[in-house]
Structure formats: structure tokens, C-alpha cells
C-alpha positions, 0 to 999 in steps of 0.5 A: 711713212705715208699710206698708199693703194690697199691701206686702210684711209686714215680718219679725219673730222675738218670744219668744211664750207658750209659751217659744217664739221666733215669726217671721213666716217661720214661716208662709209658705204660710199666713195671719196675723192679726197683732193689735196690741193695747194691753195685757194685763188691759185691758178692750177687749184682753181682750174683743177677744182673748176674741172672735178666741180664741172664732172661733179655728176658723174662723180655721183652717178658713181656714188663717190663724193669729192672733198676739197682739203687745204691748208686755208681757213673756212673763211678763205674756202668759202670766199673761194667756193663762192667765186668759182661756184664749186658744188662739193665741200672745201675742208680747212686742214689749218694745221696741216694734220691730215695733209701730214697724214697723207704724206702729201707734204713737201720737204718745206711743209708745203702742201702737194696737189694729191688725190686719193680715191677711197672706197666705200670700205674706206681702203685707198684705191688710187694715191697720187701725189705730185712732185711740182703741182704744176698739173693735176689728174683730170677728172676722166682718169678719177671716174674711170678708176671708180667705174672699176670700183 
């Protein structure tokens, strides 16, 4: 059964770029924008996180932090990071755990495009998860539901 809109968000600690080690409990008393994607270097989740790292002022203006998750190494997040210039942290869920927790897994274990805003009392107030990955939720639609926060 994977979690949805009122539940309480599951916790987690992933290494992340940056040589740090991020857990949802770091950020009590503040928003989060967990983005599941895909992978690193493919060309939706380049241009999605392009887009969220772009907007990445109004995220904060609305004290939300956004939080990259997939399935690649800290090594392959920070290589991509690099190259794309994202300014928010890219977590390394290498056994999918998390992902798994999210119900953000395909039949074949693959790993859905999925966002989830979590407020600061840590409920989930916006679940989406993608069917083929082809698109994503632009960044308007995720500041707007956390101007509602």
C-alpha cells in the first residue's frame, strides 16, 4: 500500500551530493518537495530538474526545500549535478527503498517520475505519480500548491 495525500510521509536518511547524508527529519518545521525521478543524464529528468532548479527561488521564498531521489549512486548525482548546475540536493536511493516506500515503482521495479510535497508537520499534501514518465509537473503547479500550504 503506498502512501497518499493526509498520510504522514515516511522517513528516510540517503547519502546525497555534497558527501552529506539528508533525512526527511531534517526538515521539520519546513516544506519538502520530494522529486522522484527516473535517472541521471536522461532527457525528461534533465529538463524537469533543469526547470525546479531554475524556479528553485520561489521554492524558497515559500521555505520548501526540493530534493532530488533516484535510483543512481552519489558519484553519478554528482557528476550530473555538475554538468546541469542544479543547486538543490540529489539523494542516492541505490536500493530503491524509499522509492519503494512511496509506491513510486513500476511493475518491473523501475522507478516512476513522482512528486510529493510534504509540509512542515511532515503530512503529504500533493502525490503524483506517473504512469510512462514522458512528462512531468511543472514547477507552477508545485509553488502554487505550497502558496496554499
Amino acid at each position: 500500500m503506498s502512501v497518499g495525500i493526509g498520510d504522514k510521509a515516511p522517513p528516510f536518511s540517503l547519502p546525497a551530493t555534497g558527501g552529506s547524508t539528508i533525512s526527511l527529519v531534517d526538515y521539520v518545521g519546513k516544506a519538502v518537495v520530494l522529486v522522484f525521478y527516473p535517472g541521471d543524464d536522461t532527457p525528461v529528468c534533465t529538463k524537469q530538474l533543469n526547470s525546479y532548479s531554475r524556479d528553485l527561488d520561489e521554492f524558497e521564498s515559500l521555505n520548501a526545500q526540493v530534493l532530488g531521489i533516484s535510483a543512481q549512486g552519489v558519484e553519478s548525482h554528482e557528476m550530473f549535478a555538475g554538468k546541469q548546475g542544479l543547486k538543490f540536493p540529489l539523494l542516492a536511493d541505490t536500493d530503491k527503498s524509499v522509492a519503494a516506500l512511496y509506491g513510486t515503482l513500476g511493475p518491473l521495479g523501475f522507478p516512476r517520475r513522482s512528486v510529493f510535497i510534504v509540509d512542515k508537520h511532515g503530512v503529504i499534501r500533493y502525490a503524483h505519480r506517473a504512469i510512462a514518465g514522458l512528462t512531468y509537473r511543472p514547477a507552477s503547479e508545485l509553488v502554487e500548491v505550497l502558496s496554499s500550504l
